[in-house]
Steps between C-alpha positions, in 0.01 A plus 500: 500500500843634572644542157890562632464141672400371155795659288728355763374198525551496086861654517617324778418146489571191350270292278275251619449636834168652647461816660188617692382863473295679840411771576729463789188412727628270808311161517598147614650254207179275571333798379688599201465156370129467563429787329721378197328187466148710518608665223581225330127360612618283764387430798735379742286434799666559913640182517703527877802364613621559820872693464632214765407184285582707200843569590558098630360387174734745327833402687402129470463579122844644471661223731360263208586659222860516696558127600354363163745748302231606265624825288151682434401717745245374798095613406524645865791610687485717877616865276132449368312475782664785610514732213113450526442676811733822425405802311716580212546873334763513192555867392748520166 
């Protein structure tokens, strides 16, 4: 574990929020959350969702959630679907 990324982490942030500590290994987000629920003793299954219908679920979503003026935010908007395909690397 990278013990500088922890002390920063500590030092640095504000309260309440979570920070997740790699050993900088590259994977996919699907990937880093699979293998937090794992831990955690669940298993989440390969449920499959084609990015297309994902994304026109998404945008229909966020039209919704636009037109009926609701303040929460949507359970799915298109930044999801695709945050999900990139690869993500934070260095502090």
């Amino acid at each position: 574990m990278n013990g500088a990324a922890v002390i920063a982490a500590i030092q640095k942030s504000r309260g309440g929020q979570i920070y997740y500590v790699t050993d900088g290994e590259q994977r996919p987000l699907k990937t880093f959350f699979t293998e937090i629920l794992r831990a955690e003793g669940i298993e989440p299954g390969n449920p499959y969702l084609p990015r297309g219908l994902a994304l026109l679920i998404a945008y229909i979503v966020e039209l919704l959630w636009k037109l009926l003026g609701l303040n929460q935010r949507p359970p799915i908007a298109p930044v999801m679907v695709y945050s999900n395909e990139r690869w993500y690397i934070y260095k502090l």
